[in-house]
C-alpha positions as CSV (number, residue, x, y, z in Angstrom):
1,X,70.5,29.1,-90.8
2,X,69.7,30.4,-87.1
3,X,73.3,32.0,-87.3
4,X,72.5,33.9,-90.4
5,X,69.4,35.7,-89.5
6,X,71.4,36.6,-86.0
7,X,74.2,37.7,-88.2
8,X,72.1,40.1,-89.9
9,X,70.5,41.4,-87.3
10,X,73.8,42.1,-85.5
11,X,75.5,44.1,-88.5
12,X,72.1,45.6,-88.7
13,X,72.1,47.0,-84.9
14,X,75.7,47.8,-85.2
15,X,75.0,50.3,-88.0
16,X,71.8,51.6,-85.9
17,X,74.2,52.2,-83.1
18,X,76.9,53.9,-84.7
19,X,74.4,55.9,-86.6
20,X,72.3,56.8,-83.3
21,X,72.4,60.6,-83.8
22,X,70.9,60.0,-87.5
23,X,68.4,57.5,-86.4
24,X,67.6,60.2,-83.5
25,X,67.0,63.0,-85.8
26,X,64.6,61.3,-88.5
27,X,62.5,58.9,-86.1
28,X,63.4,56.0,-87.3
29,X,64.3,54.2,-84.5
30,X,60.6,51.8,-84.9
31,X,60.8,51.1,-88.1
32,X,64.5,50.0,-87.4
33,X,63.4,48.1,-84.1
34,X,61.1,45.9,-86.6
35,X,63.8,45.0,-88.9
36,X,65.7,43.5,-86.1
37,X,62.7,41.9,-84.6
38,X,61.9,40.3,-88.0
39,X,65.9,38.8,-88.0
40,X,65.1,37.7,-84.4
41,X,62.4,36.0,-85.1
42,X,63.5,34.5,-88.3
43,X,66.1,33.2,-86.0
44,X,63.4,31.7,-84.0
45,X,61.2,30.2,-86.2
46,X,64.2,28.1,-87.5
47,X,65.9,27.5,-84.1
48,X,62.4,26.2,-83.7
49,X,62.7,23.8,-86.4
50,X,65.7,22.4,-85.3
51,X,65.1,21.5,-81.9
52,X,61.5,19.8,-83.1
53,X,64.1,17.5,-85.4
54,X,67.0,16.9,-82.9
55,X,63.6,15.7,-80.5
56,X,62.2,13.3,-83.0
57,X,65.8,12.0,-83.2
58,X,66.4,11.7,-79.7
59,X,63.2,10.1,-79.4
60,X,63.9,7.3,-81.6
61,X,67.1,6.2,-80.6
62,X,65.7,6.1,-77.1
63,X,62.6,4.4,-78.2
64,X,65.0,1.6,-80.2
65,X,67.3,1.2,-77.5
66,X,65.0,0.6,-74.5
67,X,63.0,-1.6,-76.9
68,X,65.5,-3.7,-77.6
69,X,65.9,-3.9,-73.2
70,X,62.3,-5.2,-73.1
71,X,62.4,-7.9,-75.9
72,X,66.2,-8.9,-74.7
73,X,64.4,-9.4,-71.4
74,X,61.4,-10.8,-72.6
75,X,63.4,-13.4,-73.9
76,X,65.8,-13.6,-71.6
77,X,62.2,-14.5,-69.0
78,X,60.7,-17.0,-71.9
79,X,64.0,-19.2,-71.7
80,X,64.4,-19.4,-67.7
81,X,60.9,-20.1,-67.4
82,X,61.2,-22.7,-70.1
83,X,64.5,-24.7,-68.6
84,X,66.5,-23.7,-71.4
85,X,68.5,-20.4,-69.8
86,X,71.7,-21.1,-68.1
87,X,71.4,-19.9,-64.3
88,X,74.3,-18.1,-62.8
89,X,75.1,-20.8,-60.2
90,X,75.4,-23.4,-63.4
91,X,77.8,-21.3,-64.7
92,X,79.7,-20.4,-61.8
93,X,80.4,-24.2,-60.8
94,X,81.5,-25.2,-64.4
Protein backbone atom coordinates (compact mmCIF):
# COMPACT_ATOMS: atom_id res chain seq x y z
CA UNK A 1 0.00 0.00 0.00
CA UNK A 2 3.03 2.26 1.22
CA UNK A 3 4.56 1.58 -2.26
CA UNK A 4 1.58 2.87 -4.04
CA UNK A 5 1.18 6.21 -2.56
CA UNK A 6 5.17 6.58 -3.05
CA UNK A 7 4.59 5.51 -6.63
CA UNK A 8 2.32 8.27 -7.18
CA UNK A 9 4.02 10.71 -5.71
CA UNK A 10 7.17 9.84 -7.73
CA UNK A 11 5.36 9.93 -11.28
CA UNK A 12 3.71 12.97 -9.88
CA UNK A 13 7.21 14.84 -9.18
CA UNK A 14 8.70 13.49 -12.30
CA UNK A 15 6.01 15.32 -14.34
CA UNK A 16 6.56 18.52 -12.03
CA UNK A 17 10.12 18.35 -12.91
CA UNK A 18 10.05 17.90 -16.53
CA UNK A 19 7.36 20.49 -16.64
CA UNK A 20 9.41 23.08 -14.37
CA UNK A 21 9.34 25.98 -16.78
CA UNK A 22 5.29 25.53 -16.92
CA UNK A 23 4.94 25.12 -13.28
CA UNK A 24 7.40 28.37 -13.04
CA UNK A 25 5.28 30.43 -15.15
CA UNK A 26 1.64 29.83 -13.66
CA UNK A 27 2.63 29.52 -9.79
CA UNK A 28 1.85 26.38 -9.15
CA UNK A 29 4.61 25.02 -7.68
CA UNK A 30 2.42 25.08 -3.84
CA UNK A 31 -0.44 23.63 -4.84
CA UNK A 32 1.79 20.88 -6.55
CA UNK A 33 4.07 20.73 -3.33
CA UNK A 34 0.71 19.58 -1.41
CA UNK A 35 -0.23 16.92 -3.78
CA UNK A 36 2.98 15.31 -3.09
CA UNK A 37 2.88 15.96 0.56
CA UNK A 38 -0.56 14.40 0.69
CA UNK A 39 1.10 10.94 -1.32
CA UNK A 40 3.90 11.28 1.35
CA UNK A 41 1.90 11.23 3.97
CA UNK A 42 -0.55 8.72 2.77
CA UNK A 43 2.57 6.68 2.68
CA UNK A 44 3.02 7.39 6.22
CA UNK A 45 -0.04 6.86 7.74
CA UNK A 46 0.05 3.27 6.39
CA UNK A 47 3.79 2.56 6.86
CA UNK A 48 2.52 3.53 10.27
CA UNK A 49 0.00 0.84 10.39
CA UNK A 50 2.31 -1.65 9.45
CA UNK A 51 4.92 -1.34 11.81
CA UNK A 52 2.19 -1.00 14.82
CA UNK A 53 1.15 -4.81 13.40
CA UNK A 54 4.59 -6.37 12.77
CA UNK A 55 5.13 -4.90 16.81
CA UNK A 56 2.11 -6.66 18.22
CA UNK A 57 3.43 -9.70 16.33
CA UNK A 58 6.82 -9.56 17.47
CA UNK A 59 5.54 -9.02 20.75
CA UNK A 60 3.65 -12.10 21.01
CA UNK A 61 5.96 -14.61 19.82
CA UNK A 62 8.44 -13.11 22.26
CA UNK A 63 5.94 -13.04 25.04
CA UNK A 64 5.01 -17.12 24.11
CA UNK A 65 8.42 -18.10 23.80
CA UNK A 66 10.03 -16.71 27.04
CA UNK A 67 6.77 -17.83 28.72
CA UNK A 68 7.15 -21.09 27.93
CA UNK A 69 11.24 -20.49 29.50
CA UNK A 70 9.67 -19.65 32.86
CA UNK A 71 6.97 -22.46 33.22
CA UNK A 72 9.69 -25.05 31.58
CA UNK A 73 11.86 -23.83 34.53
CA UNK A 74 9.32 -23.55 36.90
CA UNK A 75 8.88 -27.08 36.52
CA UNK A 76 11.98 -27.97 35.90
CA UNK A 77 12.61 -26.24 40.06
CA UNK A 78 9.19 -28.01 41.34
CA UNK A 79 10.64 -31.58 40.32
CA UNK A 80 14.33 -31.15 41.84
CA UNK A 81 12.99 -29.75 44.82
CA UNK A 82 10.59 -32.57 45.02
CA UNK A 83 13.31 -35.65 44.41
CA UNK A 84 11.74 -36.57 41.29
CA UNK A 85 14.33 -34.62 38.59
CA UNK A 86 17.26 -36.55 37.42
CA UNK A 87 20.56 -34.65 38.51
CA UNK A 88 23.35 -34.37 36.05
CA UNK A 89 25.84 -36.50 38.15
CA UNK A 90 22.91 -39.48 38.08
CA UNK A 91 23.04 -39.31 34.62
CA UNK A 92 26.44 -39.04 34.01
CA UNK A 93 27.46 -42.24 36.07
CA UNK A 94 24.70 -44.48 34.44
Amino acid sequence: MSRQHVSDGGSLAEEVISNIRTAQAFGTQKALAGIYDTYIDQSKKADGRIAVMNGAGLATFFFILYSSYGLTFSFGTTLINEGRGRSIKTTLSD
